[in-house]
Backbone as CSV, one residue per row, in Angstrom:
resi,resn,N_x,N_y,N_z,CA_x,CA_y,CA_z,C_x,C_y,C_z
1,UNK,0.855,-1.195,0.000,0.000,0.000,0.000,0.890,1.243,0.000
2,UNK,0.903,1.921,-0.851,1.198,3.367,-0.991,1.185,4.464,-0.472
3,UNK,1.739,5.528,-0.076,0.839,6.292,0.243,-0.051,7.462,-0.554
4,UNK,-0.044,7.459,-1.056,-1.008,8.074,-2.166,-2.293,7.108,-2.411
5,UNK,-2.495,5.873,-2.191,-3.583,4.699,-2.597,-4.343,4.927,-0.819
6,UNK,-3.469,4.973,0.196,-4.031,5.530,1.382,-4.630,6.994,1.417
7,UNK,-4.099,8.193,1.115,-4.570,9.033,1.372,-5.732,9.402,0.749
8,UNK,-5.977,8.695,-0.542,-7.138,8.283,-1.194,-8.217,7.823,-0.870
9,UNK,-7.901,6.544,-0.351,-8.770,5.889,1.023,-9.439,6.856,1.959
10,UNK,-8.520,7.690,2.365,-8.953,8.276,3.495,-9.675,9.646,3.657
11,UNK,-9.315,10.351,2.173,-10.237,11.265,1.704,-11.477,10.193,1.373
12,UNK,-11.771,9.228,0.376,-12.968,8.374,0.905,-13.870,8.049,1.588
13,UNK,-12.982,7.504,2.359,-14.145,7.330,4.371,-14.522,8.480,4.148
14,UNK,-14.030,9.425,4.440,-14.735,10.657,5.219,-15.325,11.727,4.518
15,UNK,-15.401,11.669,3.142,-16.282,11.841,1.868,-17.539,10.600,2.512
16,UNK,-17.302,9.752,2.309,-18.269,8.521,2.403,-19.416,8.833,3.989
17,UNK,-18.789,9.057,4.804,-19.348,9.177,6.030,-20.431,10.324,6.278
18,UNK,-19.695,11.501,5.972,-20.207,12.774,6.254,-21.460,12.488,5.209
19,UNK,-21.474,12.227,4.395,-22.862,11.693,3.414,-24.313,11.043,4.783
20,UNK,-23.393,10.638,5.537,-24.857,9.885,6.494,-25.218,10.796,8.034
21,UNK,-24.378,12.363,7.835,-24.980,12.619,8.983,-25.828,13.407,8.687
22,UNK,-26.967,13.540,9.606,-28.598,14.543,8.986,-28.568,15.531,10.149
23,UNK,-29.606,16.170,10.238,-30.121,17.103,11.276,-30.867,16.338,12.185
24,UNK,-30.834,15.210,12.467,-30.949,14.665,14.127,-30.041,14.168,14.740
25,UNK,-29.635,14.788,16.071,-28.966,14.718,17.389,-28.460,13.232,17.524
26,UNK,-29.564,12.264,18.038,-29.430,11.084,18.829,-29.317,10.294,17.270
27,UNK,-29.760,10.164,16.117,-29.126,9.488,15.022,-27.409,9.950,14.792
28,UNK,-27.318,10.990,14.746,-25.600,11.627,14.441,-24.908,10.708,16.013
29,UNK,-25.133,10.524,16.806,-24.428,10.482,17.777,-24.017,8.837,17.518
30,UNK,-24.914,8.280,17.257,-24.589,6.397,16.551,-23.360,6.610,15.882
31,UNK,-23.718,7.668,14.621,-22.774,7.758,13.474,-21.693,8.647,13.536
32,UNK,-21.087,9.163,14.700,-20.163,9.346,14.880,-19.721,8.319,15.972
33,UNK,-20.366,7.604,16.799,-19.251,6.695,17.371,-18.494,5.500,16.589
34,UNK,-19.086,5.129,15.265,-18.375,4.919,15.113,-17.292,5.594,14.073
35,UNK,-17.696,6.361,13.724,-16.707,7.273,12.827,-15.166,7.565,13.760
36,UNK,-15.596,7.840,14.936,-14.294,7.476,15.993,-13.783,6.586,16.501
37,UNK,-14.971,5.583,16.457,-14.053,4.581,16.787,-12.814,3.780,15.543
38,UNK,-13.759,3.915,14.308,-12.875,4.069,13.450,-11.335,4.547,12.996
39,UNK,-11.446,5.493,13.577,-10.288,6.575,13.731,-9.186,6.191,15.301
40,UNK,-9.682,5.396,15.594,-9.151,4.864,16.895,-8.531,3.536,16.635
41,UNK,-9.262,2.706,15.673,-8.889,1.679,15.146,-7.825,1.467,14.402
42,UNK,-7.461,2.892,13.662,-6.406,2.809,12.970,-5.308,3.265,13.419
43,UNK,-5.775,3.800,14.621,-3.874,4.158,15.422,-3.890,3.091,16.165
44,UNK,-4.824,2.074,16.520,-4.312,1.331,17.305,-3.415,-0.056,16.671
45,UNK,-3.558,0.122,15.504,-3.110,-0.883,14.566,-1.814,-0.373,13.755
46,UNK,-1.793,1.047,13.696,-0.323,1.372,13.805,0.275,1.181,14.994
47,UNK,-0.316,1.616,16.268,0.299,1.002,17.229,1.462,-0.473,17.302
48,UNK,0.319,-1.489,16.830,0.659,-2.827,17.038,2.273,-2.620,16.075
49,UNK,1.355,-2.126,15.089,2.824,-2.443,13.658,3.911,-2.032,14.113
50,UNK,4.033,-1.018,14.254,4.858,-0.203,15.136,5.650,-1.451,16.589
51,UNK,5.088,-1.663,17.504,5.591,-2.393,18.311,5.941,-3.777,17.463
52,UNK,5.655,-4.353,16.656,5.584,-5.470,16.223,7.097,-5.465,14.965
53,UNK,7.304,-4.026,14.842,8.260,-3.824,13.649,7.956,-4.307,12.580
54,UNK,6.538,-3.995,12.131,5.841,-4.176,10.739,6.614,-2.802,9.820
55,UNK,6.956,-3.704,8.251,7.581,-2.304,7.522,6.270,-1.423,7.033
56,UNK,6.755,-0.246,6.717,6.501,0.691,6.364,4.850,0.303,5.349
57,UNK,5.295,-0.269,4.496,4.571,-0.370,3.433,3.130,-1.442,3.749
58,UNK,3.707,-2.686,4.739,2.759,-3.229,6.035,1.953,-2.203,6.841
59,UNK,2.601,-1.522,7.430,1.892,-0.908,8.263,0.856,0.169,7.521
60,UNK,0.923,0.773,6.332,-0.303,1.414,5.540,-1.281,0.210,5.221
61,UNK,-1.069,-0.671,4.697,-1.921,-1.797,4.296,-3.166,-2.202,5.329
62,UNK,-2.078,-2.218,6.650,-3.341,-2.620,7.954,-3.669,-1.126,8.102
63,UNK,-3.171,-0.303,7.986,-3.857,1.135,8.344,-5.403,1.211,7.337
64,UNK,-5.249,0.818,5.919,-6.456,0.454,5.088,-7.712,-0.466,5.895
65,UNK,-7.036,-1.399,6.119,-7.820,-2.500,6.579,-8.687,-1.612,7.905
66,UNK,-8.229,-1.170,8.757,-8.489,-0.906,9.809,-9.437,0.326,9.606
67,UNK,-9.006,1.085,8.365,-10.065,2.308,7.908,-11.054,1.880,7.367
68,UNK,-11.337,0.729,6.706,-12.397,0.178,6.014,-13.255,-1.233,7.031
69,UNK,-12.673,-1.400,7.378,-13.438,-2.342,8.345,-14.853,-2.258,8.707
70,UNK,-14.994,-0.956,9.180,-16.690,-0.863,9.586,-17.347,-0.124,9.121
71,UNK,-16.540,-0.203,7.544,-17.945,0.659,6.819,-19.164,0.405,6.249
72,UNK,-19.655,-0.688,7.080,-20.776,-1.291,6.759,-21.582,-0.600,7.875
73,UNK,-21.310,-0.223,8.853,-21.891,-0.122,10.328,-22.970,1.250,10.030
74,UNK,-22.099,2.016,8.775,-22.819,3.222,8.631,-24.430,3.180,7.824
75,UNK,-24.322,2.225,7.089,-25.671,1.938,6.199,-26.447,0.936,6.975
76,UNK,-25.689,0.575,7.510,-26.461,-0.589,8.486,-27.301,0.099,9.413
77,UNK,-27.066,0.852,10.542,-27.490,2.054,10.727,-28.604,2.728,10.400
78,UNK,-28.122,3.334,8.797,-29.191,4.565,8.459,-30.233,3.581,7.841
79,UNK,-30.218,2.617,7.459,-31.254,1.313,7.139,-32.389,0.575,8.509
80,UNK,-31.539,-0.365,9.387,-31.600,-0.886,10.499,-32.032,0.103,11.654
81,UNK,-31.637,1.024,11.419,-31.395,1.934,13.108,-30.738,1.143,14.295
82,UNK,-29.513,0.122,13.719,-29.230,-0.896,14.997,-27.817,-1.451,14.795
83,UNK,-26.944,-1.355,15.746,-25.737,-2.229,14.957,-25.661,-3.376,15.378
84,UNK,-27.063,-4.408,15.440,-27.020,-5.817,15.696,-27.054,-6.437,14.634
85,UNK,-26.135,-7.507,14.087,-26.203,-7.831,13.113,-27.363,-9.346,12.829
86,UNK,-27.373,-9.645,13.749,-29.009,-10.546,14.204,-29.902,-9.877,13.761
87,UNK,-30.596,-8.679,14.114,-31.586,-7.923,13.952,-30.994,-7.550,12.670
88,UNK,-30.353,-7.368,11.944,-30.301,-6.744,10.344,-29.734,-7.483,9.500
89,UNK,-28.107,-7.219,9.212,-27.319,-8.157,8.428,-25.977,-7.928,8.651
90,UNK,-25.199,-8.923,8.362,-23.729,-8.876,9.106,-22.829,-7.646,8.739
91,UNK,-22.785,-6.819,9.235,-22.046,-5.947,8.884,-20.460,-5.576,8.027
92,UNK,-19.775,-6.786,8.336,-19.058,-7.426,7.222,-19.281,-7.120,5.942
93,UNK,-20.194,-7.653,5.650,-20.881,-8.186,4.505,-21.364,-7.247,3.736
94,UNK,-22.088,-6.298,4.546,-22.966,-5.155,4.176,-21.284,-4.355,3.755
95,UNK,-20.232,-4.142,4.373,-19.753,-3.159,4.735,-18.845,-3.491,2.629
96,UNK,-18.247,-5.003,2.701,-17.864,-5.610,1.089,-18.498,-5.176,0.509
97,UNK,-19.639,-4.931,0.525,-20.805,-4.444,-0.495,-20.749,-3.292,-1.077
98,UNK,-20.656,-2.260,-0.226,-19.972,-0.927,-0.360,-19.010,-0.347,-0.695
99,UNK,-17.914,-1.331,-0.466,-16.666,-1.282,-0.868,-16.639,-1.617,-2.512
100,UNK,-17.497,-2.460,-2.952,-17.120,-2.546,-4.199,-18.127,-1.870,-4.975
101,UNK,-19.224,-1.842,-4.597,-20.438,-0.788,-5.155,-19.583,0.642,-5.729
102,UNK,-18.886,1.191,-4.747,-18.105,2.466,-4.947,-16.623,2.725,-5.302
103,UNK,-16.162,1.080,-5.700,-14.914,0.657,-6.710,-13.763,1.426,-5.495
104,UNK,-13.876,1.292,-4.562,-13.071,1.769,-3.606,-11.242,1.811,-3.844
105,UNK,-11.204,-0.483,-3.606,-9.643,-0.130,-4.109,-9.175,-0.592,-5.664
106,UNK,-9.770,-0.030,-6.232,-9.523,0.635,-7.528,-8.243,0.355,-7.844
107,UNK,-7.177,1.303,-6.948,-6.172,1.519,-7.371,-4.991,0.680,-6.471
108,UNK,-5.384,-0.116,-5.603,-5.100,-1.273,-5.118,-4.230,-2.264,-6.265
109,UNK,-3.228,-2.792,-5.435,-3.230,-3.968,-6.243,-3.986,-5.401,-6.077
110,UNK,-4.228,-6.350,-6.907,-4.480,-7.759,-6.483,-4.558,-8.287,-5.217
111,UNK,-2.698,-8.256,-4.793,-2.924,-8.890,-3.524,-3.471,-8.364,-2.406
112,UNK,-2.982,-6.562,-2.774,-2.933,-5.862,-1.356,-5.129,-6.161,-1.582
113,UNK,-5.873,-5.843,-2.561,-7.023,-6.156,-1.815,-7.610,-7.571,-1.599
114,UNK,-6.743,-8.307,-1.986,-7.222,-9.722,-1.349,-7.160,-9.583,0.410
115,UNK,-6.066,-8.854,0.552,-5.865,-8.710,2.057,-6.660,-8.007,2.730
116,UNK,-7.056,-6.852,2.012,-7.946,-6.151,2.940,-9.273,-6.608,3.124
117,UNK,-9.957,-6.937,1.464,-11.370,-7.662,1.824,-11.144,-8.810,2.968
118,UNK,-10.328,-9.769,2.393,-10.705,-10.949,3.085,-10.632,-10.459,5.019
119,UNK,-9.610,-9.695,5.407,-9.398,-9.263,7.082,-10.770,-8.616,7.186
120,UNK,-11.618,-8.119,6.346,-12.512,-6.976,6.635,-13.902,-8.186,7.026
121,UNK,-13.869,-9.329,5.626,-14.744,-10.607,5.838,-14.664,-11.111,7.244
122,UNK,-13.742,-10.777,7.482,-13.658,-11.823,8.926,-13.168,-11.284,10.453
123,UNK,-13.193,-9.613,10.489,-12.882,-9.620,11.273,-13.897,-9.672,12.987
124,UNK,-15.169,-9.925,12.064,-16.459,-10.064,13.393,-16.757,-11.616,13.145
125,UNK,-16.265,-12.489,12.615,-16.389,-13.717,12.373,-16.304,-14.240,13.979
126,UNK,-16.888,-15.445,14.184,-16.530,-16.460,14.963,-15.108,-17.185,15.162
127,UNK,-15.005,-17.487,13.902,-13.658,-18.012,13.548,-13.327,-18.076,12.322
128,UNK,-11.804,-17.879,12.551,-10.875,-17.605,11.021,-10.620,-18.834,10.320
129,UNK,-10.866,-18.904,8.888,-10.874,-19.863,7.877,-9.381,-21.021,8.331
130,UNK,-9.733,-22.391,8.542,-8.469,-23.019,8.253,-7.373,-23.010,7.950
131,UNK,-8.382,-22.936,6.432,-7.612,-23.139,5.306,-6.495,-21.712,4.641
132,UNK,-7.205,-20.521,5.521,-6.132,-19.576,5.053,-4.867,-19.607,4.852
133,UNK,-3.940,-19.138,3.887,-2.620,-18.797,3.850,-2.049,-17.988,5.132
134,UNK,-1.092,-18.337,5.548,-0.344,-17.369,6.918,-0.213,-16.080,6.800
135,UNK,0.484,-15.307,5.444,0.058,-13.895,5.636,-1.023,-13.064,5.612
136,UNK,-2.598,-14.125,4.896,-3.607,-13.190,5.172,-4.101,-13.266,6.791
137,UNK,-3.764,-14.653,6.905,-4.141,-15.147,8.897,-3.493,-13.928,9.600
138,UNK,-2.299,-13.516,9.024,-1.643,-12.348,10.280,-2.043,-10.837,9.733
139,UNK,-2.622,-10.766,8.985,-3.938,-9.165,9.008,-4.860,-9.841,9.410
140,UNK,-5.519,-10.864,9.295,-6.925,-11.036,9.940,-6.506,-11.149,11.443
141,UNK,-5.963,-11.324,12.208,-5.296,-11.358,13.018,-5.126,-9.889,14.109
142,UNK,-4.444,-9.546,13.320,-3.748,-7.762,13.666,-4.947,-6.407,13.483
143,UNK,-6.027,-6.808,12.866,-7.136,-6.215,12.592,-8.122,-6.328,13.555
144,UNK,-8.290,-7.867,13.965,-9.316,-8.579,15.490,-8.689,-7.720,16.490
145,UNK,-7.485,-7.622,16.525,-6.974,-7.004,17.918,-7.012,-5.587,17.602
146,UNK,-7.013,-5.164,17.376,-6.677,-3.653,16.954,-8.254,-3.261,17.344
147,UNK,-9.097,-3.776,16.615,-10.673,-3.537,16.947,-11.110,-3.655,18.270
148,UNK,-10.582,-4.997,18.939,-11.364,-5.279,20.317,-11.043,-4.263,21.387
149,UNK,-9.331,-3.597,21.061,-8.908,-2.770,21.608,-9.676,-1.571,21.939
150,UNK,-10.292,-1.349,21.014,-11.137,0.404,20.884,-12.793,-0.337,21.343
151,UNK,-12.700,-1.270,21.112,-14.408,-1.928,21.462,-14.577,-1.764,22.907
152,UNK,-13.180,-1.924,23.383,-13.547,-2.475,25.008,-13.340,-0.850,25.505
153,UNK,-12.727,0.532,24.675,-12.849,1.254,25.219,-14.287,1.783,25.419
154,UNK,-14.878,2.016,24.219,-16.107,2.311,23.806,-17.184,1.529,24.970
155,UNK,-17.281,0.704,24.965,-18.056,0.094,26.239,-17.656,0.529,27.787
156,UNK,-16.298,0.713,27.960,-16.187,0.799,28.930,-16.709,2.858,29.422
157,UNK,-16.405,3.573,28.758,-16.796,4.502,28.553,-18.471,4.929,28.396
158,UNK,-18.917,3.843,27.689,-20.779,3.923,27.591,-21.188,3.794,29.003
159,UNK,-20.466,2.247,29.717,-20.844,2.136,31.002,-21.119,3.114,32.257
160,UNK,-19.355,3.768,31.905,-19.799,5.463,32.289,-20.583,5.869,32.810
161,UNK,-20.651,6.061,31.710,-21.890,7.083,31.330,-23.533,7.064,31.302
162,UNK,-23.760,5.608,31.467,-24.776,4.748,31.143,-25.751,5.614,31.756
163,UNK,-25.439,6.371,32.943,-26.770,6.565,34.095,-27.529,8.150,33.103
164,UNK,-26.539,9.301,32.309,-26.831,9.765,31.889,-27.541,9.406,30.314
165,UNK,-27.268,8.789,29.184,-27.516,8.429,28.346,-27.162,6.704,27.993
166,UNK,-28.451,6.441,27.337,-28.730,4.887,27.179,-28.837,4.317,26.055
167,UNK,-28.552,3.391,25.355,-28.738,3.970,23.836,-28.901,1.989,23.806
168,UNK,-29.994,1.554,22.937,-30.445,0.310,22.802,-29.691,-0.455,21.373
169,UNK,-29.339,0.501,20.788,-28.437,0.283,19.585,-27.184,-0.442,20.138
170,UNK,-26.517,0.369,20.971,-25.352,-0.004,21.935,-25.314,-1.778,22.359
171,UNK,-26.342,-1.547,23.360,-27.021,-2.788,24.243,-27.492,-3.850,23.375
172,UNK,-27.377,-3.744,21.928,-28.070,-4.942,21.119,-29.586,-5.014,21.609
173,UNK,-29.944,-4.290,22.637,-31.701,-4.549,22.900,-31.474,-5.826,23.888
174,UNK,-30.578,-5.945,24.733,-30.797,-6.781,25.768,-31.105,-6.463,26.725
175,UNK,-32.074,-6.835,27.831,-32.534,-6.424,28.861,-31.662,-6.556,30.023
176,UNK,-31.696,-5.339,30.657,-30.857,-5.166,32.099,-31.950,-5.730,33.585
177,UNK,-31.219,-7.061,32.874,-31.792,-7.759,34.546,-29.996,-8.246,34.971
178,UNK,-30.474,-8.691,36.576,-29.728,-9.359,36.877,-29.161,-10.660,36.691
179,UNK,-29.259,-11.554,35.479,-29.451,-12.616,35.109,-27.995,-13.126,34.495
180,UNK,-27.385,-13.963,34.329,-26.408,-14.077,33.288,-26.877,-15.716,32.972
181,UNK,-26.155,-16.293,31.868,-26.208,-17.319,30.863,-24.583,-18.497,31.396
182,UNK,-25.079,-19.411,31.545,-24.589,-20.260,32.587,-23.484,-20.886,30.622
183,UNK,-24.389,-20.820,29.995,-23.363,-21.003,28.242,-22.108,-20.002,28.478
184,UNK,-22.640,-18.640,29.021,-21.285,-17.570,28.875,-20.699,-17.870,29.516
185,UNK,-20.667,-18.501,30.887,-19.618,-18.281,31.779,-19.148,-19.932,31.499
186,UNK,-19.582,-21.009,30.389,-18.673,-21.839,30.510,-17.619,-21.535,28.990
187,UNK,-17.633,-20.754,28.819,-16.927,-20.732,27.503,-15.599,-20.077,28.457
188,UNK,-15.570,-18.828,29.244,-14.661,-18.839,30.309,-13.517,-19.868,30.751
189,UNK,-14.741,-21.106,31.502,-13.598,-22.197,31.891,-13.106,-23.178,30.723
190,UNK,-13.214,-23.137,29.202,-12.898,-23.731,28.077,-11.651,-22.547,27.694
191,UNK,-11.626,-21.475,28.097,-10.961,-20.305,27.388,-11.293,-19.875,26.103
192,UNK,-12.148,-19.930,25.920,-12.759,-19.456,24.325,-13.815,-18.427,24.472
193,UNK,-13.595,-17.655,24.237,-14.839,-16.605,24.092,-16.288,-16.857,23.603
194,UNK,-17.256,-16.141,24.384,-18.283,-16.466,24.491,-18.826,-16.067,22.935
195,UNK,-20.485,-17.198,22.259,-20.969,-16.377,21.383,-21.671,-15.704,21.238
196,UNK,-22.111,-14.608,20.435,-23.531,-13.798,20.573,-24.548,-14.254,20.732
197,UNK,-24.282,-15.406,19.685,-25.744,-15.946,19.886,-26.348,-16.554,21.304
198,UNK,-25.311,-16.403,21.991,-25.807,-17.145,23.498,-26.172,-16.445,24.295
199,UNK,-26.162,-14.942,23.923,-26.460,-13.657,24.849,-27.983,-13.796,24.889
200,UNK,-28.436,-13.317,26.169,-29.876,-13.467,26.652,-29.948,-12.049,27.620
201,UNK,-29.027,-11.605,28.177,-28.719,-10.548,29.239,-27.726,-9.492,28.966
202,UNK,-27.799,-8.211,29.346,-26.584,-7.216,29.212,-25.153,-7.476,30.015
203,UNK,-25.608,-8.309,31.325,-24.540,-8.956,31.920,-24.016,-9.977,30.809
204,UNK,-24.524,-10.810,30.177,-24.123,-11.677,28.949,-22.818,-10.638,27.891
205,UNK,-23.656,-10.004,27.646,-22.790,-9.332,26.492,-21.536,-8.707,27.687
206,UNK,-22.082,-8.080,28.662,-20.657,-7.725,29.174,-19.388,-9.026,29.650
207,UNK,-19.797,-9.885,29.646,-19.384,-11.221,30.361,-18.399,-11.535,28.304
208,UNK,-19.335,-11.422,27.464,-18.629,-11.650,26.544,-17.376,-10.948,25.690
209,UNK,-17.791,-9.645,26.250,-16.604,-8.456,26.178,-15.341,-8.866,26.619
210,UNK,-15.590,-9.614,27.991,-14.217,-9.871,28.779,-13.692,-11.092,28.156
211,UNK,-14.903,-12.136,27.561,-13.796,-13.506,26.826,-13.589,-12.914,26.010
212,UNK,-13.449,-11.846,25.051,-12.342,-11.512,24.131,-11.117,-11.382,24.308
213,UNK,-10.579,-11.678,25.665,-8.987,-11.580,25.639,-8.703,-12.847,25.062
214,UNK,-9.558,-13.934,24.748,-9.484,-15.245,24.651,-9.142,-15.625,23.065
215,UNK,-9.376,-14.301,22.663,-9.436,-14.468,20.809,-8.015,-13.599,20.442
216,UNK,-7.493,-12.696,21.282,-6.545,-12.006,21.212,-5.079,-12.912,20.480
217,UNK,-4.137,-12.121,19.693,-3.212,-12.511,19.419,-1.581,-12.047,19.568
218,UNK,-1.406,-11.035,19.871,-0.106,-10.454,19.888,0.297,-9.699,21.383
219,UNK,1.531,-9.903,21.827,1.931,-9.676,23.111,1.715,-7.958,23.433
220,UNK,1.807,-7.307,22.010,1.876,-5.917,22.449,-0.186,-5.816,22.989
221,UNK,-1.021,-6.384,22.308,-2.225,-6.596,22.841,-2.802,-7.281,23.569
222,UNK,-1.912,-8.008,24.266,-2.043,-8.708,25.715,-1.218,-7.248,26.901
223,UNK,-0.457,-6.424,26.434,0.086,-5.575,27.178,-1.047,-4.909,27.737
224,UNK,-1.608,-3.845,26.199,-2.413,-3.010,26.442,-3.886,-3.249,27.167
225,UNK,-3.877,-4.828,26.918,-5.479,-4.675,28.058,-4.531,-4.686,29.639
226,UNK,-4.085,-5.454,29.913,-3.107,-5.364,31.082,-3.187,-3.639,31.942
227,UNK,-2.340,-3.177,31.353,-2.105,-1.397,31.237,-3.772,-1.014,31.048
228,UNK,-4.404,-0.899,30.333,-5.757,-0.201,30.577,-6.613,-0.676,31.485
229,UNK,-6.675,-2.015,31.894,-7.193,-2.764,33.196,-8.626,-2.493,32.464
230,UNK,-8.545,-3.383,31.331,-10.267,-3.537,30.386,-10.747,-4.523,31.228
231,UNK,-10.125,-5.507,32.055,-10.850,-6.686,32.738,-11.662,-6.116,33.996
232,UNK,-11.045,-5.486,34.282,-11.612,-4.810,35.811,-12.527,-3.872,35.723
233,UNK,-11.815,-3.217,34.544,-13.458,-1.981,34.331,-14.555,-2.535,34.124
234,UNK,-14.848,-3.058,33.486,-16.229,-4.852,33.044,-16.503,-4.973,33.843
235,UNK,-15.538,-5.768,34.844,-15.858,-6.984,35.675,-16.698,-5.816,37.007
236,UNK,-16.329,-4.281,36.808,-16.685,-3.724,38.093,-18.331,-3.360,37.817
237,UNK,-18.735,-3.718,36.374,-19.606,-3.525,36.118,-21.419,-4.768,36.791
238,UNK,-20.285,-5.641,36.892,-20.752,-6.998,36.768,-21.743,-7.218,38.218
239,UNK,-22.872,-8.163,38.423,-23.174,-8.530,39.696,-22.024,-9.292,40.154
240,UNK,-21.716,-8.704,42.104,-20.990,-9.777,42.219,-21.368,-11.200,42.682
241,UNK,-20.711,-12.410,42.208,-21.253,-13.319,42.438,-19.993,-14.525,42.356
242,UNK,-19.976,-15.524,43.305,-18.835,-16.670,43.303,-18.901,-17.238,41.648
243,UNK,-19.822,-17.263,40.935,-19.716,-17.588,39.681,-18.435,-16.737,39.053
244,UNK,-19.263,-15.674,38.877,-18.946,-14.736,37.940,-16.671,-14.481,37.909
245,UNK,-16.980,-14.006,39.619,-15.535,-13.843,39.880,-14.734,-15.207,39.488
246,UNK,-15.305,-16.086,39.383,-14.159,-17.659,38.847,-14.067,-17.533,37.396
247,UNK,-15.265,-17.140,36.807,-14.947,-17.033,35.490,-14.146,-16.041,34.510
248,UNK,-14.767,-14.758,35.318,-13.153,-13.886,35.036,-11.837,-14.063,35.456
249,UNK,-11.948,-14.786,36.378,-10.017,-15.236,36.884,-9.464,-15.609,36.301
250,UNK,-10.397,-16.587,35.329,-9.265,-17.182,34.065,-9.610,-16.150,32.732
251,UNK,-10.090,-14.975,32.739,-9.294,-14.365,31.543,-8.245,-13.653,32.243
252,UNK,-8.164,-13.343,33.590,-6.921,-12.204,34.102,-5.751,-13.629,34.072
253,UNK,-6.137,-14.633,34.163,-4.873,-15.491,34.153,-4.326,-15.934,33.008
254,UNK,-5.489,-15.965,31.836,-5.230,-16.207,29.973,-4.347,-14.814,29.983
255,UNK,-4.882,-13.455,30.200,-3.415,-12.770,30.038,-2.380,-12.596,30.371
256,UNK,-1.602,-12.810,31.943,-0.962,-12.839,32.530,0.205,-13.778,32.151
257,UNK,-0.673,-15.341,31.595,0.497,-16.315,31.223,0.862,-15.751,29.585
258,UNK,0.308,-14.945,28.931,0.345,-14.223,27.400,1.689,-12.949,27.491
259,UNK,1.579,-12.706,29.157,2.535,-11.793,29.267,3.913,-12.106,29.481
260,UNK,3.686,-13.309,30.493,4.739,-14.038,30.224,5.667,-14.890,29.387
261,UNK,4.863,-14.997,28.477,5.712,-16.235,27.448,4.776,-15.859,26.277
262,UNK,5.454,-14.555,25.364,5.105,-14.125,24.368,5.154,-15.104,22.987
263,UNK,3.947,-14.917,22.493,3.683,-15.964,21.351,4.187,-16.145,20.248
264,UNK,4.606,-16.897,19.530,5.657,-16.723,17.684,4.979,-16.009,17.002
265,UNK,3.680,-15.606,17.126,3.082,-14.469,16.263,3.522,-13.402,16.234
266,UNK,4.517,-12.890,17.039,4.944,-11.697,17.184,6.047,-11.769,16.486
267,UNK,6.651,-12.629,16.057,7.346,-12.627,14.777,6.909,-12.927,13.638
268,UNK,6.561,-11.968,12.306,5.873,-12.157,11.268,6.406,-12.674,10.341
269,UNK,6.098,-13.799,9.547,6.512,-14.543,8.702,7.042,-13.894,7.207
270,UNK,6.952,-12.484,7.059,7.551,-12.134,5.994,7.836,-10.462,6.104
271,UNK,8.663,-10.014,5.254,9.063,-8.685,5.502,7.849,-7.179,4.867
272,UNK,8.116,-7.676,3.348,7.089,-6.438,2.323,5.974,-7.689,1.283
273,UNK,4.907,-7.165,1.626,3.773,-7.577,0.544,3.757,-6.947,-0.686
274,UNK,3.738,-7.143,-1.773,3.464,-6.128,-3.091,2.205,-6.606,-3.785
């Protein structure tokens, strides 16, 4: 990736975006979170590159990826009024759609957009294809983390705030009882992150926020939840309960042993993509 094929991109997005904000308040406010979180996504993925000693020409490529990722979220949105992809359509999907509707990377080469669609296909996936080749596995990869990073801020920040403004878009429309899903908290003691589809409660979805350290891949993003203490902000959210606290122990302990004995992913299997 270039930089001229980026700055292109990026006059794009934000040509592309500003198209969906109107003269209502509480609709603009959807569509700028994520327009920032967006924008959050992509320093956090220079971040990684950066710590990871991704070259130059790597690190614009995931900077693409990371700018295009959720540009489905915006039509999804002004369509849906919802960013559940249950209630509408996978945002992924919606987001490919757009991307090629408006001949985006154009000026892309071959591979570089094999890389970006396919990380963009998959980065809200369940799970990553087998059968993939290793260098698209390490953007689909570096893209999951880079995202969950700014996800867990964004929540943790809504929580906040929650008592002043509430927003059901946010919440997927799950009801705030005291209840949690006995499915979420065993995916915990398996170490695998919980699925959506098993959410029944807002404690659920918050319970599933925290098994995302479980999908995580790179030591510099085992640091940063560490350092921001994303487990604790959640977990302070949480009823307390002898359940609950056993099941978060083993994501503070999935990171802790991540901190200790950093993974071969952090060495990338090749230098420049063309």
């Amino acid at each position: 990736m270039n930089t001229t094929n980026l700055n292109r991109l990026k006059k794009w997005f934000s040509n592309y975006v500003a198209g969906y904000y109107s003269d209502d308040p509480d609709y603009n406010r959807a569509i700028r979170l994520k327009e920032d979180h967006t924008r959050r996504v992509c320093e956090n993925i220079i971040r990684l590159c950066t710590d990871l000693r991704i070259s130059d020409y790597n690190t614009r490529l995931a900077e693409a990826m990371a700018l295009l990722h959720d540009v489905g979220r915006f039509e999804q949105y002004a369509v849906y009024r919802t960013f559940n992809d249950r209630a509408s359509e996978n945002h992924a999907r919606l987001g490919l759609r757009q991307i090629s509707r408006h001949n985006v990377l154009a000026g892309c080469t071959k591979r570089s957009r094999r890389f970006i669609t396919r990380s963009i296909a998959y980065h809200n996936a369940a799970k990553l294809p087998e059968t993939e080749d290793e260098e698209t596995l390490f953007f689909m990869r570096l893209l999951r983390d880079a995202d969950k990073l700014d996800i867990w801020n964004v929540f943790i920040d809504y929580y906040r705030e929650r008592e002043n403004y509430r927003s059901a878009a946010i919440e997927l429309d799950l009801p705030d009882d005291p209840k949690y899903s006995q499915k979420i908290l065993d995916a915990f003691h398996s170490q695998s992150f919980a699925l959506i589809q098993d959410l029944k409660t807002l404690n659920d979805f918050k319970l599933l926020q925290i098994s995302w350290v479980f999908d995580l891949n790179f030591t510099p993003s085992f640091q940063a939840v560490h350092r921001r203490k994303y487990i604790n902000q959640i977990e302070a959210t949480l009823p307390q309960s002898k359940e609950i606290t056993e099941a978060v122990k083993k994501a503070y302990h999935y990171v802790e042993s991540h901190l200790l004995n950093p993974g071969i992913l952090d060495i990338p299997l090749f230098q420049t993509i063309v």
